[in-house]
N, C-alpha and C positions, 0 to 999 in steps of 0.2 A: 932910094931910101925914103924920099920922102911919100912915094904912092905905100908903101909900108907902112909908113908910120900914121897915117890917114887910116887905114884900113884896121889898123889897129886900137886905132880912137873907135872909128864904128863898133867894133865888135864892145868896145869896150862902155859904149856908149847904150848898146843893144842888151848888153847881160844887164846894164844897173835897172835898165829901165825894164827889162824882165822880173827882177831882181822886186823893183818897185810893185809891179804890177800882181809878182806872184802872194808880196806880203797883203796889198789890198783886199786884192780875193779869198786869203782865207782870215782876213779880220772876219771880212763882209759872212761868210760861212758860218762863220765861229757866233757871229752877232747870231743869225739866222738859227742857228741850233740854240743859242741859249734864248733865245723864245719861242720856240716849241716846245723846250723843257717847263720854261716858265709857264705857256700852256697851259701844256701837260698837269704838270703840280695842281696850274688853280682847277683846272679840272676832275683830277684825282680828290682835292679838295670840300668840292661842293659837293661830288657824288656823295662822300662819306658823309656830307655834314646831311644831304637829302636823306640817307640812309638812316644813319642817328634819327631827326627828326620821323622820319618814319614805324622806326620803333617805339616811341616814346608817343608815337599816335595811338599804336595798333594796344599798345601796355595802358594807356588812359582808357582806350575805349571799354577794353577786355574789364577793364575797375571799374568802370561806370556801369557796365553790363550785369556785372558780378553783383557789386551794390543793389542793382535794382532788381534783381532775381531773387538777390535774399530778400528785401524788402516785402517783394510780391510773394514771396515763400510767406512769411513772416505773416503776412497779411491775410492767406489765405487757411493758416492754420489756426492763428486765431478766428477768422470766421467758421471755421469748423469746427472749433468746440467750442462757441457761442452754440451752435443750432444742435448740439446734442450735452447743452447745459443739464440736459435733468439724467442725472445717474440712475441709471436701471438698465433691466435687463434688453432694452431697445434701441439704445443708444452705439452710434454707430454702427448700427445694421443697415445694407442697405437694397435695395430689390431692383431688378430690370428686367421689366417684362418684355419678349419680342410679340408681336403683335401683327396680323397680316391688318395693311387697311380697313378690310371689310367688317373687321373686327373689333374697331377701337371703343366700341358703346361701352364693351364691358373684356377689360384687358385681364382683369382678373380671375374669370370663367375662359374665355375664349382664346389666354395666349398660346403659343406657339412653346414657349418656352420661355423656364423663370428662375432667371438667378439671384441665391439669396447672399449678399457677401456679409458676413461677420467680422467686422475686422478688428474687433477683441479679442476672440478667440481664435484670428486668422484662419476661419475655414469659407469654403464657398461650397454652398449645397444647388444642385438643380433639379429643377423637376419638369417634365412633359406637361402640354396639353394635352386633350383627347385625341384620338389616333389618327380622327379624320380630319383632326384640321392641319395635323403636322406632317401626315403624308407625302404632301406635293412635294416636300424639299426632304425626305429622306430618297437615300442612298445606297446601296449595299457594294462595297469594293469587292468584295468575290461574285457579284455579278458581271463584271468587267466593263460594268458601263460608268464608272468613276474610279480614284483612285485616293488616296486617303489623304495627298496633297488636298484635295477639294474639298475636305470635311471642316465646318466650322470649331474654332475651340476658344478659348476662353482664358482668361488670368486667373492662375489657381492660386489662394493666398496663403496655403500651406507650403506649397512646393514653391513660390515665386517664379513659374515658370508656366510656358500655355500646355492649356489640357484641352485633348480630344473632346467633344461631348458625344456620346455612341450609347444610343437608343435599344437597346431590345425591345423584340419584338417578340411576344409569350405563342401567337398563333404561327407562326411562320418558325421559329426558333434561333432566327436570324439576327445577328448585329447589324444593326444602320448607323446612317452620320447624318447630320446636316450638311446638305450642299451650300456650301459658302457661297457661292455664286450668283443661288437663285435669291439668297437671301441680303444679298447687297443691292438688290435693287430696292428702287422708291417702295413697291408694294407689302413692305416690313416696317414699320414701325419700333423705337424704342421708348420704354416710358422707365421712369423709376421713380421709386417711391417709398416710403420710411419701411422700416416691417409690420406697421399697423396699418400700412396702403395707402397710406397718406401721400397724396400727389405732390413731390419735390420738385422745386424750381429755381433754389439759388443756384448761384454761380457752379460752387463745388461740385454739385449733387448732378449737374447737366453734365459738367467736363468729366465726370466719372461715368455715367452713361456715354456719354461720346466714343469716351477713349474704351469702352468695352463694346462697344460697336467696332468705332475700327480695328481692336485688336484681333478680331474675328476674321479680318482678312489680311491683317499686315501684323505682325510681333517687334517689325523693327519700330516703334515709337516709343514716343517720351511714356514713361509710365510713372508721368510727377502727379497724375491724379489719385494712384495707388497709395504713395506715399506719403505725399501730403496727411492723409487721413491717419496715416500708422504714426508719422511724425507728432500728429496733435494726439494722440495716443498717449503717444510716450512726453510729451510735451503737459499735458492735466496730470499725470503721475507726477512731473516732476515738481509741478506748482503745490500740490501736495504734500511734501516733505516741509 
């Protein structure tokens, strides 16, 4: 009886102390998950607060951007109806001659080609040099040696959209284009100038030249040189009321 009842103490001795062991362990567990959870959370927590602050970067910037756009709008439309302060018939007209290099002594005999933008009456008129100097960069797409992708065009102020420029030719009976191509290189020149020829060099009057240069090989650009102008337009009408 009594090797039983020993043996019985063991066993008994064995479960508590399992007993003991099994509770320790899953305190020890339970602690161990509830700081991963804890973690977790400040983790979860700083992402969003990164997040938040993040936005509230990109929304100040995008205002400060905005601001200074208008600003520079603002700024650039009153510079342009300062320089076409005298009302007449000349006023916001403006000219771009293309000009090959060799040419530039006298751009207004010798250009290549010359665009006249009205931007009161929102038309845009062009017209040719003489034959032999605009030769080397026409084209003909039914000769299969270009294709109409390749033809230079232009910002039309009536349509607000690019136009072809396509040359007839009276002895041949043929349409041409300007090769875009040849005429993006250095040996092309642009000038522009008031409609009384008068050599233009402010700010405006450059980035509207510019931007009718590169429109002639790209349409995807900003086209705030356009507007800007139409805006001071409509911008002196309204000062007027």
């Amino acid at each position: 009886m009594g090797n039983i009842s020993n043996i019985l103490n063991d066993i008994q001795n064995l479960l508590e102390s399992f007993d003991k062991g099994s509770v320790d362990t899953i305190s020890e567990l339970t602690s161990i998950a509830d700081n991963k959870v804890s973690n977790y959370q400040l983790f979860i927590n700083l992402l969003f607060l990164l997040i938040i602050l993040g936005i509230f970067y990109v929304l100040y910037r995008d205002y400060i951007y905005r601001n200074a756009g208008r600003m520079t709008r603002c700024a650039d439309i009153n510079d342009i109806i300062n320089m076409n302060i005298n009302d007449n018939d000349n006023s916001y007209t403006y000219i771009i001659y293309i000009v090959h290099v060799n040419n530039i002594n006298n751009i207004v005999k010798d250009h290549i080609l010359k665009m006249e933008y009205n931007f009161v009456a929102e038309e845009t008129k062009i017209s040719f040099g003489e034959h032999k100097i605009i030769s080397p960069v026409l084209f003909s797409p039914s000769d299969n040696i270009g294709k109409i992708s390749n033809a230079f065009y232009v910002f039309d102020l009536a349509e607000k959209k690019k136009r072809f420029v396509d040359y007839y030719d009276k002895d041949s009976g043929k349409v041409f284009y300007l090769d875009r191509k040849k005429m993006a290189t250095k040996k092309y020149k642009y000038y522009i100038t008031s409609s009384l020829d008068e050599r233009l060099t402010d700010d405006n009057s450059i980035r509207l030249a510019n931007f009718i240069k590169r429109y002639g090989y790209n349409d995807n650009i900003s086209i705030d040189p356009i507007y800007n102008i139409l805006y001071a337009i409509e911008s002196k009408k309204n000062m007027e009321y």
